[in-house]
C-alpha positions, -999 to 999 in steps of 0.1 A, spaced: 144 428 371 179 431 368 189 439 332 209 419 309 237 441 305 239 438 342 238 398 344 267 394 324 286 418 339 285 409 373 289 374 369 322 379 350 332 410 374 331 385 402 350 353 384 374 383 379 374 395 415 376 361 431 398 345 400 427 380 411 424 370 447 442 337 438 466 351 414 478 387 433 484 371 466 515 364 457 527 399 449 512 408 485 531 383 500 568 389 489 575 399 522 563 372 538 584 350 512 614 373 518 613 364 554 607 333 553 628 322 529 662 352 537 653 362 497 670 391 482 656 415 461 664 399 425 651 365 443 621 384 454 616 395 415 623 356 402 590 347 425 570 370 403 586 362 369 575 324 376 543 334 386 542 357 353 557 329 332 532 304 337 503 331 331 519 340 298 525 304 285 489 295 293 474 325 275 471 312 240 459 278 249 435 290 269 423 313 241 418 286 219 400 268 244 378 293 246 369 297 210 364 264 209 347 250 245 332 286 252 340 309 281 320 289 308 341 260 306 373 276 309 365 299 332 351 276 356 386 253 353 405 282 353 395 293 387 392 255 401 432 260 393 437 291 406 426 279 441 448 251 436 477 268 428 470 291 463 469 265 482 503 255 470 520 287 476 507 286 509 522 251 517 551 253 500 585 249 522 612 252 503 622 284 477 619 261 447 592 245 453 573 279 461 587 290 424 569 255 412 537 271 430 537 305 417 547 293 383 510 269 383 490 296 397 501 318 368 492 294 344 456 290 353 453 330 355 454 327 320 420 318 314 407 355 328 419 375 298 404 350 265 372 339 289 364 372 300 370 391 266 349 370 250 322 371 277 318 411 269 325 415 230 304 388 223 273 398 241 274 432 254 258 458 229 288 481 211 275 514 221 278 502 259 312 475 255 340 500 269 317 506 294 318 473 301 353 464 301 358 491 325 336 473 352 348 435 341 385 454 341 379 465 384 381 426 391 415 424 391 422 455 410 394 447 435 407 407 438 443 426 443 431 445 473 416 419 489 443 396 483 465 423 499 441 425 528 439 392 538 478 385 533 488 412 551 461 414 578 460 376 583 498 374 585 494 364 624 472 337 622 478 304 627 510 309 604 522 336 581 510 323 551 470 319 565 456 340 541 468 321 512 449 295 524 413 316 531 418 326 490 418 293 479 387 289 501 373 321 482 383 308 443 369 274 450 335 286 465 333 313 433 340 287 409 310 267 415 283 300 421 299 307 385 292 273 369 260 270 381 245 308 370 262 316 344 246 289 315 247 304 283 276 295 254 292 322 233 276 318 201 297 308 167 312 282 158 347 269 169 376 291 151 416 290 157 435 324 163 447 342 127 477 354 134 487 361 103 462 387 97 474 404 131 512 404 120 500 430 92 484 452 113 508 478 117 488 500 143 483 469 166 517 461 166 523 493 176 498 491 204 510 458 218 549 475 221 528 501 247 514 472 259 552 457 270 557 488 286 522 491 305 525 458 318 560 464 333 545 490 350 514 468 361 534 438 371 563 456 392 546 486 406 519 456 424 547 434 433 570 459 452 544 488 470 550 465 501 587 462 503 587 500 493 567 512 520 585 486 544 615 495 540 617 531 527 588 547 550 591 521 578 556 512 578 545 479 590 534 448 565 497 456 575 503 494 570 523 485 537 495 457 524 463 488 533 486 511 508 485 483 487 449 475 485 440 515 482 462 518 449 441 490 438 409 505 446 414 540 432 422 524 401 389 504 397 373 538 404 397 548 372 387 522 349 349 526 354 356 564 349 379 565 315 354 537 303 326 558 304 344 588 288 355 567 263 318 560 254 305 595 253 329 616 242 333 631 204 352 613 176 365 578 166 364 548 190 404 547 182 405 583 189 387 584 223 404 554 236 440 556 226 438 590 237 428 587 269 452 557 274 478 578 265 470 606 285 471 581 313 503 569 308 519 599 304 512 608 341 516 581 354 550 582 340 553 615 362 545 604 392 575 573 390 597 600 388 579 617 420 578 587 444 611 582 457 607 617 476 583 605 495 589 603 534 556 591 549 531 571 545 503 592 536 527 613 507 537 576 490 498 566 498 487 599 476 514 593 451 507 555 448 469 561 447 478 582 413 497 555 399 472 535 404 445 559 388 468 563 361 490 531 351 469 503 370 436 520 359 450 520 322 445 482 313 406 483 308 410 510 277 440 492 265 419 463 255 390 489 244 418 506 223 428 471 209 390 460 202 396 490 175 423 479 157 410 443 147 376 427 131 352 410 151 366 373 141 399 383 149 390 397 188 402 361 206 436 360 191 438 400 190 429 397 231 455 368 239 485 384 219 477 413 236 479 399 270 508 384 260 526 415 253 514 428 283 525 399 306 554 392 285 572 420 301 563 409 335 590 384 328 617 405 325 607 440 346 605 427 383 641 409 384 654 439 369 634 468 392 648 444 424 691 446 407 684 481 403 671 482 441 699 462 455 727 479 440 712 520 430 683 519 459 646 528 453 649 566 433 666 545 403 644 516 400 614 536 402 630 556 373 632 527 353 588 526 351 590 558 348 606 558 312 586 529 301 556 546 313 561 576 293 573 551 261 538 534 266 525 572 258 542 578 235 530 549 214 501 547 220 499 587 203 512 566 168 482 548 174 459 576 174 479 598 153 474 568 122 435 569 131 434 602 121 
C-alpha cells in the first residue's frame, strides 16, 4: 500500500508538473514569438514580464484563498486557468494581445506556490518536510522540460504554436484526475495573512532580498537558454529547446538531492538549509561568469546543466530555509511574500538581460545573473550567520 507521505506527494508533484507545463511554455516559445511577431530582444523580455506580472499579482489572493477555501479548490481552478490561458497564447495573433495572454496565464500560476505549500507543511511529518518540498519543488522543473519538449519539438506541426495547444490538453485533463483523488481539506480554521508580524522579522526580510536575486536568475536564465543557444552556438530551436529541458531535469535531480541533505545533516534547520542555499548560489554565480565562453553545444549544455543544479535547483530549500524563519500560523503569508519577492524580480530582470543583449551582446548580460547570483549568497550567509 502506498504510504501516506507518498499520496500527498505525488498528487501535488503532478498538479505541479502539469500546472508548469502551462505556465513555462511561454519561456520555451520566445523564439517562436520572436519570429512570428519580428520581436526584439527587450520585446522578447516584455512577453515574460507580463507573463510574470500577472503571476505576482495573483499570489496573495490566491493565498488567501487558500487559507480560507483549502488547497483543493484552488488548486483545481488554478490549473482549469492555466489551460486556459495556453490556449490563448497559442491563438493569439497580434503582439498585444499575446501580452493579454501571457499576462492571464501568469495569474492563474499563482495558485501553485499558497496551494502547494500548504499541501506539504500542513500534512507532511517535520522530520521528512524538506524532503518533501524537494520532490513537490521538481514539478516545475519537470513541467518546464516538457513544456520545452513539446514547443520546440512540435514547432512543425500543423502550425508553430501546436504545442501550446497539446498543454492545454495536458492542464485540463490533470485538473480533473486532481479534483477527483485528492479529497481531503487542510485542517484549521480560515485565517488572513499577518503581515505585520513578518515586517519584524529581520532575518526573513533578509531572506526574501536573496529571494529578488534568485528569482532573476530563475526567471531570465529559463526564458533566454533558447535564443542563447540559437543564436550564439547556432543550434537549431529543437537542439536549443532539448538544452533547455536537460537544465530543467538536472535541477529536479538537485532539489531532491539538497532536500535530503538538508534533512540529515548536523545542526539547526536554519543552519542546514541556508547553508546549502547559499553554497548553491554561490556557484551558480560562477558558472554566469563562465558561459559566454562557450562555443558548442555540448560545453553551454554542461555549463547550463550546472546552473540549473545550482540556481534552478535552489528554489525548493529557499522555501525550506523560509519555513525556518516564521511560526506555523504565519507559513501562508510567509510562503506568498516569498514568492512575491521571488517573482517580483522576474518583472524587472528579463527586459533588462534582453537591453543588455541588444546593445553589449551575451558575455555582459549573463554577467548581470552572475552578480545577483553571488548577492543571493551572500545573503543568505546573514541568514545563517544570525541563526547562529
Amino acid at each position: 500500500m502506498v504510504s501516506r507521505f507518498w499520496r500527498i506527494v505525488a498528487a501535488v508533484t503532478v498538479w505541479h508538473v502539469a500546472a508548469s507545463v502551462c505556465y513555462y511554455t511561454v519561456y520555451a516559445g520566445t523564439p517562436l514569438f520572436q519570429d512570428a511577431f519580428d520581436l526584439t530582444g527587450l520585446e522578447v523580455g516584455i512577453v515574460i514580464a507580463a507573463l510574470t506580472l500577472g503571476y505576482a499579482v495573483s499570489l496573495l489572493p490566491f493565498g488567501i484563498a487558500t487559507d480560507r477555501f483549502g488547497e483543493r479548490r484552488t488548486l483545481t481552478v488554478g490549473l482549469v486557468g492555466l489551460s486556459v490561458g495556453v490556449f490563448g497564447v497559442a491563438i493569439a495573433p497580434t503582439y498585444p494581445l499575446l501580452l493579454i495572454a501571457a499576462f492571464l496565464l501568469g495569474s492563474m500560476y499563482g495558485s501553485a506556490t499558497p496551494g502547494t505549500n500548504k499541501a506539504i507543511f500542513d500534512r507532511i511529518d517535520p522530520g521528512r518536510q524538506h524532503r518533501a518540498i524537494g520532490i513537490k519543488q521538481i514539478g516545475p522543473t519537470i513541467g518546464s522540460a516538457v513544456g520545452a519538449l513539446l514547443v520546440t519539438g512540435t514547432a512543425g506541426v500543423l502550425f508553430p504554436r501546436f504545442g501550446f495547444l497539446v498543454a492545454a490538453a495536458v492542464g485540463s485533463l490533470v485538473a480533473v484526475v486532481f479534483f477527483s483523488v485528492y479529497r481531503r481539506e487542510s485542517p484549521g480554521e480560515a485565517t488572513s495573512p499577518d503581515f505585520r508580524a513578518l515586517s519584524s522579522n529581520s532575518a526573513y526580510l533578509v531572506l526574501l532580498l536573496s529571494g529578488v536575486c534568485l528569482g532573476a536568475a530563475f526567471y531570465t536564465t529559463t526564458g533566454y537558454v533558447t535564443l542563447f543557444v540559437g543564436e550564439s552556438i547556432g543550434a537549431s530551436v529543437a537542439v536549443a529547446g532539448a538544452v533547455l529541458a536537460s537544465m530543467q531535469v538536472v535541477s529536479s535531480a538537485g532539489k531532491v538531492a539538497v532536500g535530503t541533505l538538508a534533512d540529515v545533516l548536523p545542526g539547526s534547520a536554519r543552519t542546514r538549509t541556508g547553508g546549502i542555499l547559499a553554497v548553491q548560489a554561490a556557484g551558480g554565480g560562477v558558472l554566469y561568469f563562465v558561459l559566454p565562453a562557450s562555443e558548442s553545444v555540448l560545453a553551454a549544455g554542461v555549463v547550463f546543466a550546472g546552473i540549473g543544479a545550482l540556481v534552478l535547483g535552489s528554489t525548493g530549500l529557499y522555501y525550506s530555509c523560509l519555513s525556518t524563519l516564521v511560526d506555523d500560523d504565519e507559513l501562508g503569508a510567509a510562503s506568498a511574500a516569498g514568492q512575491l519577492a521571488v517573482t517580483a524580480s522576474g518583472l524587472f530582470a528579463p527586459p533588462t538581460f534582453g537591453y543588455l543583449v541588444d546593445v553589449s551582446g551575451y558575455s555582459a548580460a549573463w554577467s548581470f545573473l552572475g552578480v545577483l547570483s553571488l548577492a543571493a549568497a551572500g545573503l543568505t550567509l546573514v541568514v545563517v550567520t544570525d541563526a547562529v
